[in-house]
C-alpha positions as CSV (number, residue, x, y, z in Angstrom):
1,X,112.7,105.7,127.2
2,X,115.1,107.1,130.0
3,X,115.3,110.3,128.1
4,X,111.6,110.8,126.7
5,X,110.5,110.4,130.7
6,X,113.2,113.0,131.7
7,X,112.3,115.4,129.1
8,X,108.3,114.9,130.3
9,X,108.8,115.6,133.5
10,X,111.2,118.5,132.5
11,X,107.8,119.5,130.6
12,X,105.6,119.1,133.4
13,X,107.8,121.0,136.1
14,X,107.4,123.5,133.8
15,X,103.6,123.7,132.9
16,X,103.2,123.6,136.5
17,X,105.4,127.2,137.1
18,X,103.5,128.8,133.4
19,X,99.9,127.8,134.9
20,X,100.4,129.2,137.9
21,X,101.0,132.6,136.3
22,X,99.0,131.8,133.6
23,X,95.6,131.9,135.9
24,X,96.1,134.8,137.4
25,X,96.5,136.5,134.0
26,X,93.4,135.2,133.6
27,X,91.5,136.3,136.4
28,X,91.8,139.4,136.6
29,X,91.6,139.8,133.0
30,X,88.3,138.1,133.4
31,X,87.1,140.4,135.8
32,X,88.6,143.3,134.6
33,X,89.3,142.9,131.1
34,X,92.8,144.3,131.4
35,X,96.2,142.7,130.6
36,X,98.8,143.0,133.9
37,X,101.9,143.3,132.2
38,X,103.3,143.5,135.3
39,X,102.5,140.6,136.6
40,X,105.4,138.2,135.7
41,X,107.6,141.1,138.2
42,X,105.3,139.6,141.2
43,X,107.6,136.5,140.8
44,X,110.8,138.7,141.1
45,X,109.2,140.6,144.4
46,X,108.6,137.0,145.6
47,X,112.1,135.5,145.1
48,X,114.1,138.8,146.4
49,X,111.8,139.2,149.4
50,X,112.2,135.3,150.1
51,X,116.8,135.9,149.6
52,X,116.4,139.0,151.7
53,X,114.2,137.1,154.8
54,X,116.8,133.9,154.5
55,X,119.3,135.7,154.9
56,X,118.2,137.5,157.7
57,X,117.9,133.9,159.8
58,X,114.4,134.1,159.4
59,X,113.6,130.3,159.3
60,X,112.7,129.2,155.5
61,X,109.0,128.1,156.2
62,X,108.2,131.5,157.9
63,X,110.1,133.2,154.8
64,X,108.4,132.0,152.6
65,X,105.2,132.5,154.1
66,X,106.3,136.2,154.6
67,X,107.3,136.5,151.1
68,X,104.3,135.3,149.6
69,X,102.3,137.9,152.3
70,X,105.0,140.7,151.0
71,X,103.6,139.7,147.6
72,X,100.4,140.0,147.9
73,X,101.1,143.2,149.5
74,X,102.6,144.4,146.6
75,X,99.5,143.1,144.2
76,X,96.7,145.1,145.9
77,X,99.1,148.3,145.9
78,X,99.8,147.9,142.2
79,X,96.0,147.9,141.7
80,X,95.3,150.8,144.0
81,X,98.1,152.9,143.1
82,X,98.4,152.1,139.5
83,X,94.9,150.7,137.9
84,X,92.0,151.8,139.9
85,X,92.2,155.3,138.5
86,X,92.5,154.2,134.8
87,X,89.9,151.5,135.0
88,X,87.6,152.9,132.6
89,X,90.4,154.4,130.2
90,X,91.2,152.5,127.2
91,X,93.2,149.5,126.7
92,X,95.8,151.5,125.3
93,X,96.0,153.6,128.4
94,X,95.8,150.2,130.4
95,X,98.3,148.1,128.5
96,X,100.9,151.3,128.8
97,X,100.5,151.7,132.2
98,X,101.1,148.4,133.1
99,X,104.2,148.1,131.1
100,X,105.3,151.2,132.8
101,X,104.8,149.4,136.0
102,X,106.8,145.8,135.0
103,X,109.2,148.3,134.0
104,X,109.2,150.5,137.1
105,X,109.5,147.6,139.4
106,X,112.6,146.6,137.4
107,X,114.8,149.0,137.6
108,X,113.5,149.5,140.9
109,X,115.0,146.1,141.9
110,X,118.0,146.6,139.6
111,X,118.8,149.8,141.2
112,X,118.3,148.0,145.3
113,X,120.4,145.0,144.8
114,X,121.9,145.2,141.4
115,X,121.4,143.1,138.2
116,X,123.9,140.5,139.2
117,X,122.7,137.0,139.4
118,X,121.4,135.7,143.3
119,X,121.7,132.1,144.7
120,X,118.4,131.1,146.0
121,X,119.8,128.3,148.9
122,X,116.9,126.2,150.2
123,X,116.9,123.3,152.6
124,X,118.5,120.0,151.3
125,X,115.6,118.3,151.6
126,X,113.7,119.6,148.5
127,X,116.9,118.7,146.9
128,X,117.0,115.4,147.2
129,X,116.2,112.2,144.3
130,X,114.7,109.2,143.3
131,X,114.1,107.2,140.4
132,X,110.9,107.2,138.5
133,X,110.6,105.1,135.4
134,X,114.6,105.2,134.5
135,X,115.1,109.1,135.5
136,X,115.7,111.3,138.5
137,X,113.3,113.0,139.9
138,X,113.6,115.7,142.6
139,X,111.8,116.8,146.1
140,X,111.3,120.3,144.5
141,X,109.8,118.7,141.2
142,X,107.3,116.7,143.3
143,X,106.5,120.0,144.9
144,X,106.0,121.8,142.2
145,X,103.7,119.5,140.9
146,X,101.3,119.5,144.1
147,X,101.1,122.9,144.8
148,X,100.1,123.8,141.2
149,X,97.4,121.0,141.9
150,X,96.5,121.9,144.9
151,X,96.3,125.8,144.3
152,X,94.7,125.4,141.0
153,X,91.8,123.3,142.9
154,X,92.1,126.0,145.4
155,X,91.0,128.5,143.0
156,X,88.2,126.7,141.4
157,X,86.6,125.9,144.9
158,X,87.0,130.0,146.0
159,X,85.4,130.7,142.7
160,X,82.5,128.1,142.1
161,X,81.8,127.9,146.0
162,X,82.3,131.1,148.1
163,X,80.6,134.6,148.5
164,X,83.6,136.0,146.9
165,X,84.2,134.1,143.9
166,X,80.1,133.9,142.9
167,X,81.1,137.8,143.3
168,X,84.2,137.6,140.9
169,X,81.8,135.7,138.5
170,X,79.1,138.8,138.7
171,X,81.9,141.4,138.7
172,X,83.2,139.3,135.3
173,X,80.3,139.3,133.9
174,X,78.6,142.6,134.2
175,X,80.5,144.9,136.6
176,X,77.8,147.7,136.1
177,X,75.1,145.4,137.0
178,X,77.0,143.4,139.7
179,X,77.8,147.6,141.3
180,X,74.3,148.1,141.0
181,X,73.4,145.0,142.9
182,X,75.2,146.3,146.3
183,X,78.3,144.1,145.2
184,X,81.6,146.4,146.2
185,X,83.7,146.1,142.8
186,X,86.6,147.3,144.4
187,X,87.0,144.3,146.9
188,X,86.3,142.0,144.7
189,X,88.8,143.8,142.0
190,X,90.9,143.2,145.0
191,X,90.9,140.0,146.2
192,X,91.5,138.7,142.3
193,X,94.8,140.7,142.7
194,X,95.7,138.9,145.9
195,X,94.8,135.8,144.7
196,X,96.8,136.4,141.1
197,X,100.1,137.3,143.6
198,X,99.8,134.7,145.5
199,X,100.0,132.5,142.9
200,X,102.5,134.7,140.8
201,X,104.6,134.1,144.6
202,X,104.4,130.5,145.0
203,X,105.5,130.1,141.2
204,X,108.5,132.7,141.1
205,X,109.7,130.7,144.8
206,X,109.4,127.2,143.0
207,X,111.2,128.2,140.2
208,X,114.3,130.0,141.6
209,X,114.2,127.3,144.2
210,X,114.8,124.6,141.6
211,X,117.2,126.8,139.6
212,X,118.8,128.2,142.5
213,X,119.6,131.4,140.7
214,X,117.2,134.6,140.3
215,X,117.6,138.0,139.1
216,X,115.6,141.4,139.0
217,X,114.8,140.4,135.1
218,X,113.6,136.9,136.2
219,X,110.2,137.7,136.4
220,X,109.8,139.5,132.2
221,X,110.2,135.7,130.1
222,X,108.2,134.0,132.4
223,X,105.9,136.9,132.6
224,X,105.7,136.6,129.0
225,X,105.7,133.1,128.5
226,X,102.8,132.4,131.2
227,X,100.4,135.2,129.2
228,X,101.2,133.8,126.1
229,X,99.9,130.3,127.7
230,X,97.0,132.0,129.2
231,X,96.4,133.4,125.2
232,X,96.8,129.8,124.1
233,X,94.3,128.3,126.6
234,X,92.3,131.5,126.3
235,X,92.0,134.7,128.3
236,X,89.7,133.8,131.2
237,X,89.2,130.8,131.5
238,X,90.7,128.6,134.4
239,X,91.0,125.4,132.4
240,X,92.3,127.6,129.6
241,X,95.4,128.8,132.2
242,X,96.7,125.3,133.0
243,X,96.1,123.7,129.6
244,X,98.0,126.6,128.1
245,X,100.9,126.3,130.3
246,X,101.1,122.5,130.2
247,X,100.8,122.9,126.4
248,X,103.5,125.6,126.3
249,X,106.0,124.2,128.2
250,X,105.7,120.6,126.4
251,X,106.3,122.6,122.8
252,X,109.5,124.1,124.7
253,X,111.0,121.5,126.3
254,X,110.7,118.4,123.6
255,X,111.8,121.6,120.4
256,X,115.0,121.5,122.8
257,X,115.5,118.1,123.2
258,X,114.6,116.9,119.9
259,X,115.0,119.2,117.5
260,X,118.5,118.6,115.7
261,X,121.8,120.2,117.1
262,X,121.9,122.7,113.8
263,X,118.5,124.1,114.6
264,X,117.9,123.6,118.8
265,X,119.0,127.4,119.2
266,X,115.4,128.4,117.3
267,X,113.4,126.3,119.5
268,X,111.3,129.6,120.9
269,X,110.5,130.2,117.4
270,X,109.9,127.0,116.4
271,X,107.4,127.1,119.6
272,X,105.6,130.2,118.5
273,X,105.1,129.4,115.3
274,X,102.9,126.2,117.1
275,X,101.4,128.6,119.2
276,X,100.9,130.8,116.0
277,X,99.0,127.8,113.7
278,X,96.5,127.4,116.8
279,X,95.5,130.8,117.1
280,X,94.6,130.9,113.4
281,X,92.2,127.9,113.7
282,X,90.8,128.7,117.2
283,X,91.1,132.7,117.4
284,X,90.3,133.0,121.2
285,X,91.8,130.2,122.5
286,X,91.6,126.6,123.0
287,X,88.7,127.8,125.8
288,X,88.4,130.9,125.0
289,X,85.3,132.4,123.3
290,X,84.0,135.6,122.6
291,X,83.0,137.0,125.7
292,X,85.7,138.4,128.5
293,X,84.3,135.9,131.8
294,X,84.5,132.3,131.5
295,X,85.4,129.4,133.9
């Protein structure tokens, strides 16, 4: 029981990093109906800006405000720099462009602080235990767990109840109709980029802060793992996003602790394959439908 319970909450530490990514994939996919490749780097940015401010003697809960801030920074130039001139190319052009700029920002951190491994030190406090149902659980754990919940709810409420996000839902929808309307795409195009980094921020922090080790290809695998949870849940849909991630990081963690020694190293592939089987029987997701917006 001890060891089902350890590797559940192993599962659900890391659900809760996936659908953070995972939803803001999802948004602005919604809106703009354009994969960010590069997305999964906004983690890296996040975790190097957070080492850099630390160990400046900036205190940790201004750092990792001003990491997050640094983020989100960096999310509204990507779009401006790189995607607001080629939003009305093809998804070819798109899906290049924004591998181009995962792999631009890369080598770009590679070639500032070198591909060797970081420790990510954070206050004792988050590293401290206690026992839940015959296994340990840490600070950061509980953490990581609230702040997906919280943010997550966060997002639902700036969607469903603010000017904004009945904007983001008009933009989704129709953004030719919603331009027509008076409704200014590009802020809106905006302010789903912000709110994708921020939670792209928050995730890549919680992760190397339980791990305690980062480097400048962190950010690719989980990229890549949270769109592939976002494709599980389906593309644009909120619910979609966290169910995916949940869903993704159960299959990984229980094929690794269960699967037999002889067979444990193709656990990613016994994962996909899962992952694989769904998407024949429900094409667009498990939320997913046909059209590009949904909830």
């Amino acid at each position: 029981m001890g060891y089902f319970t350890a590797q559940l909450i192993s599962a659900v530490k890391l659900g809760s990093i996936y659908a953070l990514v995972a939803i803001g994939y999802s948004i602005v996919y919604s809106i703009m109906g354009m994969i960010n490749f590069a997305h999964g780097e906004l983690l890296m940015i996040a975790t190097f800006s957070l080492w850099v401010l630390l160990n400046a003697g900036v205190p940790f809960a201004l750092a990792v405000a001003l990491a997050i801030l640094v983020t989100a920074l960096f999310g509204i130039l990507i779009e401006r720099i790189a995607y607001r001139s080629i939003r009305d190319a093809g998804e070819s052009t798109q899906i290049i462009t924004s591998l181009a700029v995962s792999i631009f920002l890369e080598a770009l951190c590679q070639a500032i602080f070198n591909s060797s491994s970081k420790a990510l030190i954070i206050p004792d406090f988050f590293s401290k235990t206690f026992r839940i149902l015959d296994t340990t659980v840490s600070v950061i754990d509980v953490v990581t767990l609230a702040c997906t919940l919280i943010l997550t709810l966060a997002v639902v409420l700036i969607i469903r109840r603010t000017a904004v996000g009945k904007a983001m839902r008009a933009v989704a929808d129709n953004m030719e109709a919603a331009d027509l309307m008076g409704i200014d795409k590009n802020r809106i195009i905006t302010a789903a980029f912000v709110i994708g980094s921020v939670l792209a921020a928050v995730a890549g922090i919680l992760y190397s802060g339980k791990y305690t080790s980062f480097s400048n290809d962190m950010g690719f695998m989980l990229g890549v793992k949270a769109f592939i949870a976002a494709v599980l849940g389906g593309l644009g849909s909120l619910t979609g996003a966290v169910t995916g991630g949940y869903i993704m990081a159960v299959l990984e963690v229980f094929f690794s602790g269960y699967l037999p020694r002889g067979v444990v190293s193709y656990q990613t592939a016994f994962t996909f394959l899962v992952l694989i089987l769904v998407l024949l029987v429900r094409p667009n997701g498990l939320f997913g439908s046909s059209n590009r917006q949904r909830s």
